[in-house]
C-alpha positions as CSV (number, residue, x, y, z in Angstrom):
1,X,-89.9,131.5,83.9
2,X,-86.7,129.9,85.4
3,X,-87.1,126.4,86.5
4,X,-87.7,125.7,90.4
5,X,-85.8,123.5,92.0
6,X,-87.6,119.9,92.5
7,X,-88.9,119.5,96.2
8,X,-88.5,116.1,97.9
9,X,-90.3,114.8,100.9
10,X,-89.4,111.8,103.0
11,X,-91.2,109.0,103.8
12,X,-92.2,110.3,107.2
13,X,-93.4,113.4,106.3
14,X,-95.6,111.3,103.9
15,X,-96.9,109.2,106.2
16,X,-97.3,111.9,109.3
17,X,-99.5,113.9,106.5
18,X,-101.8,110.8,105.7
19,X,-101.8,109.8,109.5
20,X,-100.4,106.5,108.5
21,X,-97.2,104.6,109.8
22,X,-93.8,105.1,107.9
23,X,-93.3,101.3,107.2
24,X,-96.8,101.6,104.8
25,X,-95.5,104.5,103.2
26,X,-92.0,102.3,102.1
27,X,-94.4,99.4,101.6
28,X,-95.5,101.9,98.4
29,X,-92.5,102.8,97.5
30,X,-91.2,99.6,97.5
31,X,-94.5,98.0,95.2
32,X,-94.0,100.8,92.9
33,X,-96.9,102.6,93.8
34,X,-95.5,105.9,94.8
35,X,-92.1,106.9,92.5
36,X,-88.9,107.8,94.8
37,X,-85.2,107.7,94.4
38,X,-82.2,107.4,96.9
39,X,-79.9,110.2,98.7
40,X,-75.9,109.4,98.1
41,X,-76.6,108.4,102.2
42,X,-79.2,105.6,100.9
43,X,-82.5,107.6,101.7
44,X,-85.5,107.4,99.8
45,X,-87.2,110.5,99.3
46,X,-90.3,111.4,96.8
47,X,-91.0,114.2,94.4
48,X,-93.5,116.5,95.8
49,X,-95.7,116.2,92.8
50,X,-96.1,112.4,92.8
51,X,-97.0,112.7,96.7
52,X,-99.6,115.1,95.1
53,X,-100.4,112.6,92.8
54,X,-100.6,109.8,94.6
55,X,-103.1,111.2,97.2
56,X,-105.6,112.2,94.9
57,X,-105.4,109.0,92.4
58,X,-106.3,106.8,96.1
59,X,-108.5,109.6,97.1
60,X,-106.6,109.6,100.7
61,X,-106.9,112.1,103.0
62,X,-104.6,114.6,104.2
63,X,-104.9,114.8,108.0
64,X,-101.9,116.8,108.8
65,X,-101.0,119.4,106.0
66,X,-98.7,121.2,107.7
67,X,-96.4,117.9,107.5
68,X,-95.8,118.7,103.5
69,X,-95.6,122.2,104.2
70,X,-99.2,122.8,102.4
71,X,-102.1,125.0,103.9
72,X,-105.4,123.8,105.2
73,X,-107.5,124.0,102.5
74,X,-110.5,123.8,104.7
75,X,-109.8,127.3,105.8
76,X,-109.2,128.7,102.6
77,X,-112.0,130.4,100.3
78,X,-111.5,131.9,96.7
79,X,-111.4,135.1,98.3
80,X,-108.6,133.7,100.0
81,X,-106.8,133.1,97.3
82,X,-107.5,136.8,95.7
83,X,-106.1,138.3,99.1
84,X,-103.1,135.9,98.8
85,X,-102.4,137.7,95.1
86,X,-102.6,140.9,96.4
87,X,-100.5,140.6,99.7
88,X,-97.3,141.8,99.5
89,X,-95.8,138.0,99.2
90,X,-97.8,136.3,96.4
91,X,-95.4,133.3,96.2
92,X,-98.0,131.8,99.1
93,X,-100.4,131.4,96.2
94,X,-98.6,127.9,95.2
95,X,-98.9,126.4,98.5
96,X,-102.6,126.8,98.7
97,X,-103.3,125.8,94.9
98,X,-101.4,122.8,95.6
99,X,-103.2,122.1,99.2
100,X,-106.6,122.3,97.2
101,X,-105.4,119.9,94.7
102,X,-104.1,117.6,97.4
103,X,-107.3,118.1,99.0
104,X,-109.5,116.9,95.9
105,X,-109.9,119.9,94.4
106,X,-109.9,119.2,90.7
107,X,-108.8,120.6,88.0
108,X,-111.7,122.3,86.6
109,X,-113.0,123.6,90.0
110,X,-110.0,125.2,90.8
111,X,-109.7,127.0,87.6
112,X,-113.4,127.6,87.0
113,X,-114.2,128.8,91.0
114,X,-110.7,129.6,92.4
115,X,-108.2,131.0,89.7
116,X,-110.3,132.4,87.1
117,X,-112.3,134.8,89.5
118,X,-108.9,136.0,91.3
119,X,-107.1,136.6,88.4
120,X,-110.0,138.6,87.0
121,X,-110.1,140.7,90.4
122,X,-106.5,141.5,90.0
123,X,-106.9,142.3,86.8
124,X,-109.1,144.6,87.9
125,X,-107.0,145.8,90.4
126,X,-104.6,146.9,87.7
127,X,-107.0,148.7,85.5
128,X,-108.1,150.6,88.4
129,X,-105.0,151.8,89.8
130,X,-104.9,149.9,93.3
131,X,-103.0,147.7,91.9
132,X,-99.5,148.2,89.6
133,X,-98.7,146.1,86.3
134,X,-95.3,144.3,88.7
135,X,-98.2,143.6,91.1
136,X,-100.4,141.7,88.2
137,X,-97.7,140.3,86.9
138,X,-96.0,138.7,90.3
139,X,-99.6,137.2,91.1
140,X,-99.3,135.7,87.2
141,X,-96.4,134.1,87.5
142,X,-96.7,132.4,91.1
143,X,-100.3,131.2,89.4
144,X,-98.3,129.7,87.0
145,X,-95.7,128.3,89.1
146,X,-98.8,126.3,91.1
147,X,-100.1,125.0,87.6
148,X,-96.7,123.9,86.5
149,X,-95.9,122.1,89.8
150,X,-99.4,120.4,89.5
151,X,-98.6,119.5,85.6
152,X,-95.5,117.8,86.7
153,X,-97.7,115.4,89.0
154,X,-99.5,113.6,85.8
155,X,-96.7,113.0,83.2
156,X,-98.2,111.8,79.8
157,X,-98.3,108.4,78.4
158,X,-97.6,107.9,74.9
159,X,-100.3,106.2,73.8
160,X,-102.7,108.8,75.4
161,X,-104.4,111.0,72.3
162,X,-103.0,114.5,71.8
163,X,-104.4,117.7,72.5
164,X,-102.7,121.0,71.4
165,X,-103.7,124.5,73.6
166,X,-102.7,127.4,72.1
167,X,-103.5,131.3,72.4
168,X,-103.3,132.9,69.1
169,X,-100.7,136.2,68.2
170,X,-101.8,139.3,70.3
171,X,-103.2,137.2,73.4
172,X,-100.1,137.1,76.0
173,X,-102.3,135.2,78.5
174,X,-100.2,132.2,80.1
175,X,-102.5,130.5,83.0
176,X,-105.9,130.1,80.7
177,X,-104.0,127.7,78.8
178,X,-102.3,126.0,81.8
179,X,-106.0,125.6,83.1
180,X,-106.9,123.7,79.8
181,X,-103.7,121.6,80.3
182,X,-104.1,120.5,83.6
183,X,-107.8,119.7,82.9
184,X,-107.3,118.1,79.4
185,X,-104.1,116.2,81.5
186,X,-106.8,114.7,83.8
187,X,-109.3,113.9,81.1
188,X,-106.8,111.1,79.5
189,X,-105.2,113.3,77.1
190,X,-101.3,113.8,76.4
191,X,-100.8,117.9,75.9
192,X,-98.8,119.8,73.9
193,X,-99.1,124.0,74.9
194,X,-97.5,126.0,72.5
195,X,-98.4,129.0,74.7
196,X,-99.4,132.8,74.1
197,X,-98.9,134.5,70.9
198,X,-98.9,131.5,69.0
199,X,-98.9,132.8,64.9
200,X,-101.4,131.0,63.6
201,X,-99.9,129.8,60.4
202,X,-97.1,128.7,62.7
203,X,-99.8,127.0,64.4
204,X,-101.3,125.7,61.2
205,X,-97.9,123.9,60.2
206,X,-97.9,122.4,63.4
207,X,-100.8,120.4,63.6
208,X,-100.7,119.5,59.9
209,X,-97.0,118.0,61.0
210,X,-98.6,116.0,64.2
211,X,-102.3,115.9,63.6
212,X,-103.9,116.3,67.3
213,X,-107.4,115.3,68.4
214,X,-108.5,118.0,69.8
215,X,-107.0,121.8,69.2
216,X,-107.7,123.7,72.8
217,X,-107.6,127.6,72.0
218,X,-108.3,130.5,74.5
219,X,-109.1,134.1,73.9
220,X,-108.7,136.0,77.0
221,X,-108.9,139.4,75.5
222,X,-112.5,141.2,75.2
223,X,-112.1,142.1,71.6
224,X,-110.8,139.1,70.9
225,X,-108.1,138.2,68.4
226,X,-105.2,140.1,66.3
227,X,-105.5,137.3,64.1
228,X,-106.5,138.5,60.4
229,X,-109.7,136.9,59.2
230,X,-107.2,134.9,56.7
231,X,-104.9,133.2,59.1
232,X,-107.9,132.4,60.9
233,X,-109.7,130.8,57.5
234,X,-106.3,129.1,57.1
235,X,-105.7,127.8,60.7
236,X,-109.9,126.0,60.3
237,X,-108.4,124.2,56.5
238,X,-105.8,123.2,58.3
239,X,-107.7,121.6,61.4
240,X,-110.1,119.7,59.1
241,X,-107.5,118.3,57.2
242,X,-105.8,116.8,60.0
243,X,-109.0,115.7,61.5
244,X,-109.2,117.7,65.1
245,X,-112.0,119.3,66.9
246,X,-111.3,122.8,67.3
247,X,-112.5,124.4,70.4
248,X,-112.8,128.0,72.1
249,X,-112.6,130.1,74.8
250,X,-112.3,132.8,77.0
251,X,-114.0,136.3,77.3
252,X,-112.3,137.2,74.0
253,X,-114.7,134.7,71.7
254,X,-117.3,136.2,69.7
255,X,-119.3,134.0,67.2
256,X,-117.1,135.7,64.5
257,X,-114.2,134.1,66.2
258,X,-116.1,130.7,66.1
259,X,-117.5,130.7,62.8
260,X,-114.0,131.6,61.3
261,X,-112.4,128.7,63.2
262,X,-114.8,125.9,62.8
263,X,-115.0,125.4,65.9
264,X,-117.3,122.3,67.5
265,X,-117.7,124.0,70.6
266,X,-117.9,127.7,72.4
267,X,-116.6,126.3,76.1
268,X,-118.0,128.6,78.5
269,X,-115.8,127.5,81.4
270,X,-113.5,124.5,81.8
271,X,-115.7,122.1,83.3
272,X,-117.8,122.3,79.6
273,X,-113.8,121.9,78.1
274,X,-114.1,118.4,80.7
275,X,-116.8,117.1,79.1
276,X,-116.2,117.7,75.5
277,X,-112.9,116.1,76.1
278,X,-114.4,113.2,76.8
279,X,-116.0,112.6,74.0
280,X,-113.6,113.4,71.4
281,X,-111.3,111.3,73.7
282,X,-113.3,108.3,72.7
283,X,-113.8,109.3,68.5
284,X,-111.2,107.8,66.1
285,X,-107.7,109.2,65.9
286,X,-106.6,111.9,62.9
287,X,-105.4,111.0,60.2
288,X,-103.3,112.9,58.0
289,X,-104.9,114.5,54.4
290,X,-103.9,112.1,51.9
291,X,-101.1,114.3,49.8
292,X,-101.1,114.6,45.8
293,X,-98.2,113.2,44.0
């Protein structure tokens, strides 16, 4: 997906969409609270995403959406977002996933109640014909293209622990594990996704290199995984070793899948991925299998 170019907001559209005066939004820019940089003219203006970011880490409310070019959430419903998809300009998708999440909408309701159910309807809408595969795929990517703008709002700390999210070879399903990003982002953890069609030995090396805490993977297709019975064997050694919780899911998991992986946990939707998150946020960090000499 080629990169989008970085929207800025000023200081006055700011403050006309929180209904507050323009000094108090410099006032924050100025105590560090809101990151902004200057125009060659001297202007401050504000990434987009730390606007986003800002509003929902003080909880503030957004009185006039229109001023940041965003939706009103309050007159949106999931089925909204489904007709959105389906209309002939998608790319209105990412405004209204953003408005949510300005809105409060976290990350686990908008995958679990807004983005899951309409990408499964346009799924649908493909197998059935009233929909064609550049329709499914143009509703994808604009998906994706809200999650990534929302990802760039809560850049990771260093000392946060690391979570890898993966989809193993054969699954080419990109927004399950942007989902588990953005919520494992907002549980405290710093996220590496190695994406779709991720070999699993590749996989394997890779968490054995920089052990994780927790290893996020999603199976979005019904019969589940291309991945040989061996890899998969191979891919639980290797997880054990470096001390991470492996976890699952997506309509593709079976309890063959599971029980091949090790995995601690079956998540059923991503507001179960929330709270196992939390607790393996809180257990000791990996450590790497001590090697023979």
């Amino acid at each position: 997906m080629a990169p989008q170019p970085e929207k800025l907001i000023s200081p006055v559209q700011l403050a006309r969409a929180l209904g507050v005066g323009e000094s108090t939004v410099k006032r924050w820019i100025d105590q560090g609270r809101i990151p902004a940089r200057r125009t060659p003219g001297g202007h401050r203006r504000i990434p987009f995403e730390q606007a986003v970011a800002f509003i929902r880490g003080q909880s503030l409310a957004v009185v006039d959406p229109t001023a940041l070019e965003l939706m009103e959430p309050g007159a949106a419903s999931p089925e909204t977002l489904v007709d959105v998809l389906r209309s002939p300009h998608p790319e209105r998708v990412v405004p209204l996933i953003e408005s949510l999440y300005a809105a409060g909408v976290d990350a686990c309701e908008l995958a679990d109640r807004w983005i899951a159910p309409a990408m499964e309807k346009v799924g649908h809408g493909w197998e059935t014909g009233t929909l064609s595969v550049t329709d499914e795929h143009g509703a994808t990517t604009q998906v994706a293209r809200a999650l990534h703008a929302l990802l760039r709002g809560r850049p990771a700390r260093d000392d946060e622990p690391l979570a890898v999210v993966a989809a193993l070879a054969g699954d080419p399903y990109v927004v399950p594990g942007l989902c588990a990003e953005l919520v494992l982002r907002e549980a405290g953890f710093r996220v590496r996704n190695l994406g779709p069609n991720t070999p699993a030995d590749d996989l394997a090396r890779a968490i054995a290199k920089e052990p994780p805490r927790l290893l996020a993977l999603s199976f979005s297709l019904a019969d589940g995984t291309a991945t040989p019975l061996r890899q998969r064997n191979a891919l639980r050694d290797a997880a054990r070793a470096a001390g991470c919780a492996v976890v699952v899911g997506g309509r593709g998991v079976a309890d063959e899948i599971v029980d091949s992986l090790g995995a601690a946990a079956w998540c059923r939707g991503m507001r179960e991925l929330e709270r196992l998150a939390g607790h393996v946020a809180g257990a000791p960090p990996p450590r790497l299998a001590a090697r023979s000499r």
